[in-house]
C-alpha positions as CSV (number, residue, x, y, z in Angstrom):
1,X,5.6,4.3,15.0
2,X,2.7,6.7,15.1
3,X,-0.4,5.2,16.9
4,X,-3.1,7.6,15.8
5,X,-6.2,7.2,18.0
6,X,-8.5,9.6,19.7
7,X,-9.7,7.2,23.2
8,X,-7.1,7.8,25.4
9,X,-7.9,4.5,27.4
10,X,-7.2,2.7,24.7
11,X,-4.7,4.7,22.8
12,X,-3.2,3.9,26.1
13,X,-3.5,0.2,26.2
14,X,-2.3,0.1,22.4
15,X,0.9,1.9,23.8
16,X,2.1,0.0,26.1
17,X,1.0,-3.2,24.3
18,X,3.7,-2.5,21.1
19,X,5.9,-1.0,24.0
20,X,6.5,-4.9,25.1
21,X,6.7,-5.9,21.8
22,X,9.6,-3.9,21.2
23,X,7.9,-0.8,19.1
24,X,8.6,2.6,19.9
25,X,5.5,4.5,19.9
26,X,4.1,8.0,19.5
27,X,0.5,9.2,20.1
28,X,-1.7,11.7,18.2
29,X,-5.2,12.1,19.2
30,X,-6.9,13.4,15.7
31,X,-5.9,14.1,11.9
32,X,-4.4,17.7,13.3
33,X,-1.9,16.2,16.0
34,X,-0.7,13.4,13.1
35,X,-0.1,15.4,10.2
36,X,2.4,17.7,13.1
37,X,4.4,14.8,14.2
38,X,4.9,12.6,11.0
39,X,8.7,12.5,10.2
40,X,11.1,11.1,8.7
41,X,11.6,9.2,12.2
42,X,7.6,7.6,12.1
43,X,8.4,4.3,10.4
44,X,4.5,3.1,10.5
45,X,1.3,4.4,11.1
46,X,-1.5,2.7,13.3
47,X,-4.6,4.6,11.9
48,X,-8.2,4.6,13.8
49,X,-10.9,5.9,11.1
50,X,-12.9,7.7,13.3
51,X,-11.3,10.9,14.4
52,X,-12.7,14.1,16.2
53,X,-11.2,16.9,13.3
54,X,-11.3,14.6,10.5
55,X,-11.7,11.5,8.7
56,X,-9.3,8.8,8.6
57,X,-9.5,7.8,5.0
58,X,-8.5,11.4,4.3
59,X,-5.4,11.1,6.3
60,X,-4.7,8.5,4.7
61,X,-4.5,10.1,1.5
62,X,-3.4,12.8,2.9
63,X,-0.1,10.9,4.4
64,X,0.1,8.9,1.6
65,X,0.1,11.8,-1.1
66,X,3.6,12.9,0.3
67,X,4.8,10.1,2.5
68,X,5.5,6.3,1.7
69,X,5.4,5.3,5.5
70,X,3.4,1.9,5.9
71,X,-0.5,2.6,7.1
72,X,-2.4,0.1,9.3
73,X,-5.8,0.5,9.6
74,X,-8.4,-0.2,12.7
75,X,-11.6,0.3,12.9
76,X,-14.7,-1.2,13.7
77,X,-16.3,-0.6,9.9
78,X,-16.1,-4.4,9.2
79,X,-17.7,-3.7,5.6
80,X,-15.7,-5.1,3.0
81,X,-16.6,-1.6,0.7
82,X,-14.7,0.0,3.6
83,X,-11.9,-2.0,3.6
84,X,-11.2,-2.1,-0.2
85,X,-11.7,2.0,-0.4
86,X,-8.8,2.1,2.6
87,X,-6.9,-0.3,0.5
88,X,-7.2,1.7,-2.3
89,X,-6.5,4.9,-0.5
90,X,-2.9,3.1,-0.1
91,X,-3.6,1.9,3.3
92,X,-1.0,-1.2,3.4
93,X,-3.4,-3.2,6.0
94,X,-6.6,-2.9,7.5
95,X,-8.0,-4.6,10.7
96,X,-11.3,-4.8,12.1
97,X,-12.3,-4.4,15.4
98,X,-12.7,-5.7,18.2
99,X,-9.1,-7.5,17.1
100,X,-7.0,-10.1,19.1
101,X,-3.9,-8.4,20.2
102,X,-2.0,-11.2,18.7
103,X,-3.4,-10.9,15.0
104,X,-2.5,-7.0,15.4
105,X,0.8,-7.4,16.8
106,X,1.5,-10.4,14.2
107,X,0.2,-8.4,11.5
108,X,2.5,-5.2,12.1
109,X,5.7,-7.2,11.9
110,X,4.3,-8.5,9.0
111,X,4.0,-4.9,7.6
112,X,7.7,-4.2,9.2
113,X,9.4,-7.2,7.4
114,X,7.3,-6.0,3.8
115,X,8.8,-2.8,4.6
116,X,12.3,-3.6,5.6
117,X,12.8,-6.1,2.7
118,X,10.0,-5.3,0.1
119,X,11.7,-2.2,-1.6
120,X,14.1,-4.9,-2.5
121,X,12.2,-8.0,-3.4
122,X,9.9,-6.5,-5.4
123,X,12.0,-4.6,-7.5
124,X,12.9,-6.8,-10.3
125,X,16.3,-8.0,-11.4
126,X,18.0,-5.2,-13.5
127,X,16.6,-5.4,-17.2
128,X,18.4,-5.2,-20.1
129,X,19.2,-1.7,-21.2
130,X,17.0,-2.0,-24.4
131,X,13.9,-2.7,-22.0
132,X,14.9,-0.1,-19.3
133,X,12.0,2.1,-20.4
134,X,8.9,1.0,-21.7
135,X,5.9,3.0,-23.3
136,X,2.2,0.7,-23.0
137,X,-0.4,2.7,-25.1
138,X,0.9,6.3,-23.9
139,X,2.1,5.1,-20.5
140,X,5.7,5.6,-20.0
141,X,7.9,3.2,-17.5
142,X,11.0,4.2,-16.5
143,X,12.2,0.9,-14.1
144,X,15.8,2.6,-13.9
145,X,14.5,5.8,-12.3
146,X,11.5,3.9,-11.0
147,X,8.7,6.7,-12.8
148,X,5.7,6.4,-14.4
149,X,4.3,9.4,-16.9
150,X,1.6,10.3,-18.9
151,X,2.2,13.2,-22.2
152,X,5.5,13.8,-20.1
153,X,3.7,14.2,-16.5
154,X,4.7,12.0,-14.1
155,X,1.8,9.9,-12.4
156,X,1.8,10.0,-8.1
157,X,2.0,5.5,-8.0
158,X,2.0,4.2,-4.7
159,X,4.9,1.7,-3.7
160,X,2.9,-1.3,-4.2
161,X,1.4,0.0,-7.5
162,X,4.9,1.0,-8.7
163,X,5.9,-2.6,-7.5
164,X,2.7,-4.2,-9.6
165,X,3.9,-2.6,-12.5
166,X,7.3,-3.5,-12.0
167,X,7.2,-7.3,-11.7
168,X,4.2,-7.4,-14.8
169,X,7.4,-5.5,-16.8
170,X,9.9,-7.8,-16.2
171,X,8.3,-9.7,-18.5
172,X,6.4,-7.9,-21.3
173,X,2.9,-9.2,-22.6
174,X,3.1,-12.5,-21.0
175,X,1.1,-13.2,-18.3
176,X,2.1,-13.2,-14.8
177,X,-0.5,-15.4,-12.3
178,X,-2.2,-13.8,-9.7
179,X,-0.6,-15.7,-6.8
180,X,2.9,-14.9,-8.2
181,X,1.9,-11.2,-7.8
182,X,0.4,-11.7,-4.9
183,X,3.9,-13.2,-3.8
184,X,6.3,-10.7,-4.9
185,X,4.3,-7.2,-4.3
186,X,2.7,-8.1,-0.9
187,X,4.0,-11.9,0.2
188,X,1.6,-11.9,2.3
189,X,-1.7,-14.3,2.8
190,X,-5.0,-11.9,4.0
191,X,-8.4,-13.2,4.0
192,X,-8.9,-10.1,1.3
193,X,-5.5,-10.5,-1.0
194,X,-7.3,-10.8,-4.0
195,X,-9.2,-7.8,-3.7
196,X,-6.5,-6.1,-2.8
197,X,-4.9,-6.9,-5.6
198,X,-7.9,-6.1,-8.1
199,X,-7.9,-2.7,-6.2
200,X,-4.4,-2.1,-7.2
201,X,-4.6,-2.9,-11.0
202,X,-7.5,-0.4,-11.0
203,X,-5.6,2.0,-9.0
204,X,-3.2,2.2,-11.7
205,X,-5.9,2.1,-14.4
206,X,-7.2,5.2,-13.3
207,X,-4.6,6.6,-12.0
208,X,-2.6,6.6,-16.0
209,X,-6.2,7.4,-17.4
210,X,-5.1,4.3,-19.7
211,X,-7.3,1.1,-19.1
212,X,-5.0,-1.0,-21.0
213,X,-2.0,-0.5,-19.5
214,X,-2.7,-3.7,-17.4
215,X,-4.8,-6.3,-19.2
216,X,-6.3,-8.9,-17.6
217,X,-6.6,-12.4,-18.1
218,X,-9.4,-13.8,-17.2
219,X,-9.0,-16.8,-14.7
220,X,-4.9,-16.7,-14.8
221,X,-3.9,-13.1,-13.9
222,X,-2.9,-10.3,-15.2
223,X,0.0,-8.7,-18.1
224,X,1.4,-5.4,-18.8
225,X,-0.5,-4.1,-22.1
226,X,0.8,-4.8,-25.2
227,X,0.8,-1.5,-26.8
Protein backbone atom coordinates (compact mmCIF):
# COMPACT_ATOMS: atom_id res chain seq x y z
CA UNK A 1 0.00 0.00 0.00
CA UNK A 2 0.93 3.60 -0.61
CA UNK A 3 0.95 5.75 2.55
CA UNK A 4 0.97 9.22 1.14
CA UNK A 5 1.92 11.85 3.84
CA UNK A 6 4.21 14.79 3.95
CA UNK A 7 5.40 14.68 8.15
CA UNK A 8 7.96 12.42 8.12
CA UNK A 9 7.48 11.74 12.07
CA UNK A 10 4.40 10.56 11.46
CA UNK A 11 4.54 9.13 8.04
CA UNK A 12 6.98 7.27 10.11
CA UNK A 13 4.88 6.09 12.93
CA UNK A 14 2.02 5.18 10.24
CA UNK A 15 4.73 2.85 8.69
CA UNK A 16 5.78 0.88 11.00
CA UNK A 17 2.20 0.72 12.62
CA UNK A 18 0.56 -1.24 9.25
CA UNK A 19 4.18 -2.90 9.19
CA UNK A 20 2.91 -5.02 12.47
CA UNK A 21 -0.29 -5.38 11.11
CA UNK A 22 0.92 -7.22 8.30
CA UNK A 23 0.78 -4.29 5.39
CA UNK A 24 3.54 -3.65 3.18
CA UNK A 25 4.00 -0.13 2.87
CA UNK A 26 5.41 2.49 0.58
CA UNK A 27 5.91 6.25 1.34
CA UNK A 28 5.42 9.41 -0.86
CA UNK A 29 5.82 12.72 0.68
CA UNK A 30 3.52 14.98 -1.77
CA UNK A 31 1.09 14.58 -4.96
CA UNK A 32 4.52 14.52 -7.22
CA UNK A 33 6.21 11.50 -5.31
CA UNK A 34 2.54 9.48 -5.52
CA UNK A 35 1.54 9.85 -8.83
CA UNK A 36 5.62 8.30 -9.59
CA UNK A 37 5.22 5.25 -7.57
CA UNK A 38 1.50 4.12 -8.09
CA UNK A 39 1.51 0.71 -9.83
CA UNK A 40 -0.06 -2.04 -10.52
CA UNK A 41 1.66 -3.40 -7.25
CA UNK A 42 0.01 -0.37 -4.82
CA UNK A 43 -3.20 -2.22 -3.68
CA UNK A 44 -4.48 0.88 -1.39
CA UNK A 45 -3.82 4.24 -0.85
CA UNK A 46 -3.57 6.03 2.60
CA UNK A 47 -4.17 9.67 1.51
CA UNK A 48 -3.33 12.89 3.87
CA UNK A 49 -5.24 16.07 2.18
CA UNK A 50 -2.79 18.43 2.99
CA UNK A 51 0.17 18.15 0.79
CA UNK A 52 3.19 20.61 0.04
CA UNK A 53 2.78 20.47 -4.28
CA UNK A 54 -0.76 19.85 -4.23
CA UNK A 55 -4.09 19.15 -2.94
CA UNK A 56 -5.25 15.91 -1.88
CA UNK A 57 -8.70 15.90 -3.27
CA UNK A 58 -7.06 16.47 -6.65
CA UNK A 59 -5.07 13.31 -6.32
CA UNK A 60 -7.72 11.79 -5.59
CA UNK A 61 -9.33 12.46 -8.78
CA UNK A 62 -6.41 12.34 -10.21
CA UNK A 63 -5.74 8.50 -9.14
CA UNK A 64 -9.03 7.77 -9.40
CA UNK A 65 -9.52 9.06 -13.07
CA UNK A 66 -7.14 6.11 -14.33
CA UNK A 67 -6.72 3.81 -11.41
CA UNK A 68 -9.42 1.74 -9.40
CA UNK A 69 -7.00 1.19 -6.39
CA UNK A 70 -9.00 1.70 -3.00
CA UNK A 71 -8.38 5.49 -1.38
CA UNK A 72 -8.46 6.09 2.39
CA UNK A 73 -8.64 9.40 3.45
CA UNK A 74 -7.05 11.29 6.76
CA UNK A 75 -7.19 14.46 7.59
CA UNK A 76 -7.98 16.71 10.22
CA UNK A 77 -10.94 18.65 8.07
CA UNK A 78 -13.66 17.04 10.35
CA UNK A 79 -16.40 19.01 8.23
CA UNK A 80 -18.92 16.79 6.92
CA UNK A 81 -18.89 19.05 3.41
CA UNK A 82 -15.31 17.81 3.26
CA UNK A 83 -15.99 14.38 3.78
CA UNK A 84 -18.89 13.99 1.28
CA UNK A 85 -16.74 16.06 -1.58
CA UNK A 86 -13.77 13.23 -0.86
CA UNK A 87 -16.51 10.67 -1.11
CA UNK A 88 -17.64 11.93 -4.09
CA UNK A 89 -14.20 12.39 -5.56
CA UNK A 90 -14.30 8.38 -5.18
CA UNK A 91 -12.45 8.28 -2.10
CA UNK A 92 -13.63 4.77 -0.71
CA UNK A 93 -13.13 6.03 3.16
CA UNK A 94 -12.38 8.92 4.89
CA UNK A 95 -11.13 9.38 8.57
CA UNK A 96 -10.69 12.27 10.69
CA UNK A 97 -7.97 13.11 12.73
CA UNK A 98 -6.61 12.75 15.44
CA UNK A 99 -7.87 8.81 14.89
CA UNK A 100 -7.37 5.76 17.25
CA UNK A 101 -4.88 3.53 15.59
CA UNK A 102 -7.32 0.75 16.06
CA UNK A 103 -10.39 2.42 14.07
CA UNK A 104 -7.65 3.08 11.21
CA UNK A 105 -6.16 -0.24 11.20
CA UNK A 106 -9.88 -1.88 11.57
CA UNK A 107 -11.09 0.32 8.95
CA UNK A 108 -8.38 -0.56 6.20
CA UNK A 109 -9.07 -4.32 6.44
CA UNK A 110 -12.37 -3.38 6.10
CA UNK A 111 -11.43 -1.60 2.74
CA UNK A 112 -9.06 -4.85 1.97
CA UNK A 113 -11.97 -7.47 2.42
CA UNK A 114 -14.52 -4.82 0.18
CA UNK A 115 -11.73 -4.97 -2.21
CA UNK A 116 -10.79 -8.56 -2.17
CA UNK A 117 -14.43 -9.84 -2.40
CA UNK A 118 -16.56 -6.75 -3.54
CA UNK A 119 -15.86 -7.02 -7.35
CA UNK A 120 -17.58 -10.17 -6.79
CA UNK A 121 -20.47 -9.65 -4.42
CA UNK A 122 -21.66 -6.78 -5.94
CA UNK A 123 -21.83 -7.81 -9.27
CA UNK A 124 -25.19 -9.37 -9.71
CA UNK A 125 -26.12 -12.88 -10.63
CA UNK A 126 -25.86 -13.20 -14.56
CA UNK A 127 -29.18 -11.79 -16.16
CA UNK A 128 -31.06 -13.16 -18.64
CA UNK A 129 -29.77 -12.47 -22.08
CA UNK A 130 -32.90 -10.39 -23.06
CA UNK A 131 -31.92 -7.90 -20.01
CA UNK A 132 -28.05 -8.01 -20.64
CA UNK A 133 -28.26 -4.42 -21.93
CA UNK A 134 -30.52 -1.94 -20.78
CA UNK A 135 -31.25 1.77 -22.14
CA UNK A 136 -33.00 4.25 -19.05
CA UNK A 137 -33.95 7.56 -20.82
CA UNK A 138 -30.73 7.67 -23.11
CA UNK A 139 -28.46 5.91 -20.67
CA UNK A 140 -27.09 2.69 -21.93
CA UNK A 141 -26.08 -0.34 -19.53
CA UNK A 142 -24.12 -2.91 -20.74
CA UNK A 143 -23.91 -5.43 -17.26
CA UNK A 144 -22.05 -8.17 -19.63
CA UNK A 145 -19.21 -5.84 -20.54
CA UNK A 146 -19.83 -3.82 -17.32
CA UNK A 147 -20.18 -0.10 -19.46
CA UNK A 148 -22.17 2.68 -19.19
CA UNK A 149 -22.73 5.31 -22.36
CA UNK A 150 -24.29 8.21 -23.28
CA UNK A 151 -25.11 9.02 -27.58
CA UNK A 152 -22.47 6.11 -27.86
CA UNK A 153 -19.70 7.67 -25.38
CA UNK A 154 -18.86 5.75 -22.68
CA UNK A 155 -19.33 7.48 -19.19
CA UNK A 156 -15.86 7.20 -16.66
CA UNK A 157 -18.31 5.26 -13.41
CA UNK A 158 -16.42 4.55 -10.51
CA UNK A 159 -16.51 0.90 -9.07
CA UNK A 160 -19.02 1.64 -6.56
CA UNK A 161 -21.22 3.71 -8.91
CA UNK A 162 -20.88 0.97 -11.53
CA UNK A 163 -21.79 -1.43 -8.60
CA UNK A 164 -25.00 1.01 -7.61
CA UNK A 165 -26.18 0.70 -10.94
CA UNK A 166 -25.62 -2.82 -11.19
CA UNK A 167 -27.65 -4.24 -8.20
CA UNK A 168 -30.71 -1.27 -8.97
CA UNK A 169 -30.55 -3.36 -12.66
CA UNK A 170 -30.97 -6.56 -11.50
CA UNK A 171 -34.27 -5.70 -10.92
CA UNK A 172 -35.79 -3.06 -13.32
CA UNK A 173 -38.24 -0.26 -11.92
CA UNK A 174 -38.78 -1.86 -8.61
CA UNK A 175 -37.45 -0.40 -5.84
CA UNK A 176 -34.42 -1.62 -4.01
CA UNK A 177 -34.22 -0.25 -0.11
CA UNK A 178 -31.54 1.78 0.96
CA UNK A 179 -29.99 -0.55 3.51
CA UNK A 180 -30.03 -3.44 0.81
CA UNK A 181 -27.75 -1.07 -1.20
CA UNK A 182 -25.97 -0.05 1.40
CA UNK A 183 -25.35 -3.94 1.98
CA UNK A 184 -24.37 -5.09 -1.35
CA UNK A 185 -22.17 -1.97 -2.81
CA UNK A 186 -20.34 -1.04 0.42
CA UNK A 187 -21.35 -3.82 3.35
CA UNK A 188 -20.11 -1.76 5.44
CA UNK A 189 -21.79 0.33 8.60
CA UNK A 190 -20.09 4.24 8.76
CA UNK A 191 -21.38 6.87 10.90
CA UNK A 192 -21.84 8.69 7.18
CA UNK A 193 -23.33 5.51 4.92
CA UNK A 194 -26.24 7.25 3.96
CA UNK A 195 -24.59 10.20 2.69
CA UNK A 196 -22.38 8.28 1.00
CA UNK A 197 -24.77 6.73 -0.66
CA UNK A 198 -26.85 9.91 -1.72
CA UNK A 199 -23.37 11.08 -3.01
CA UNK A 200 -23.19 8.19 -5.27
CA UNK A 201 -26.70 8.32 -6.88
CA UNK A 202 -25.87 11.97 -7.64
CA UNK A 203 -22.51 11.02 -8.83
CA UNK A 204 -24.10 9.05 -11.48
CA UNK A 205 -26.81 11.70 -12.06
CA UNK A 206 -24.37 13.99 -13.16
CA UNK A 207 -22.01 12.11 -14.32
CA UNK A 208 -24.92 10.47 -17.39
CA UNK A 209 -26.18 14.20 -17.55
CA UNK A 210 -29.62 12.10 -17.10
CA UNK A 211 -31.40 12.91 -13.69
CA UNK A 212 -33.66 10.06 -14.08
CA UNK A 213 -31.62 7.37 -14.58
CA UNK A 214 -31.97 6.67 -10.79
CA UNK A 215 -35.23 7.72 -9.29
CA UNK A 216 -35.76 7.97 -5.94
CA UNK A 217 -38.27 6.97 -3.61
CA UNK A 218 -38.81 8.91 -1.13
CA UNK A 219 -38.46 7.19 2.39
CA UNK A 220 -37.75 3.53 0.85
CA UNK A 221 -34.80 3.90 -1.52
CA UNK A 222 -34.00 4.16 -4.67
CA UNK A 223 -34.81 2.34 -8.55
CA UNK A 224 -33.27 2.34 -11.80
CA UNK A 225 -35.52 4.79 -14.15
CA UNK A 226 -38.09 3.51 -15.93
CA UNK A 227 -37.52 4.96 -19.27
Amino acid sequence: MLVVEDDDRVAGALCDLLGRHGFATARAAGVTQALAQLDDAVDLVLLDLMLPDGDGFDLCARIRASRDVPIVMTTARSDLRWRVHGLHLGADDYLVKPYDARELIARMLAVHRRVASGARAARPPAPADDVRVLDVGGVRIDLGRREVTVADRPVALTRKELALLEVLAEHPGLVVRRERLLSRVWRSAHEFDAHTLDVHVAAVRSKTGVRSVIETVRGVGYRLGTG
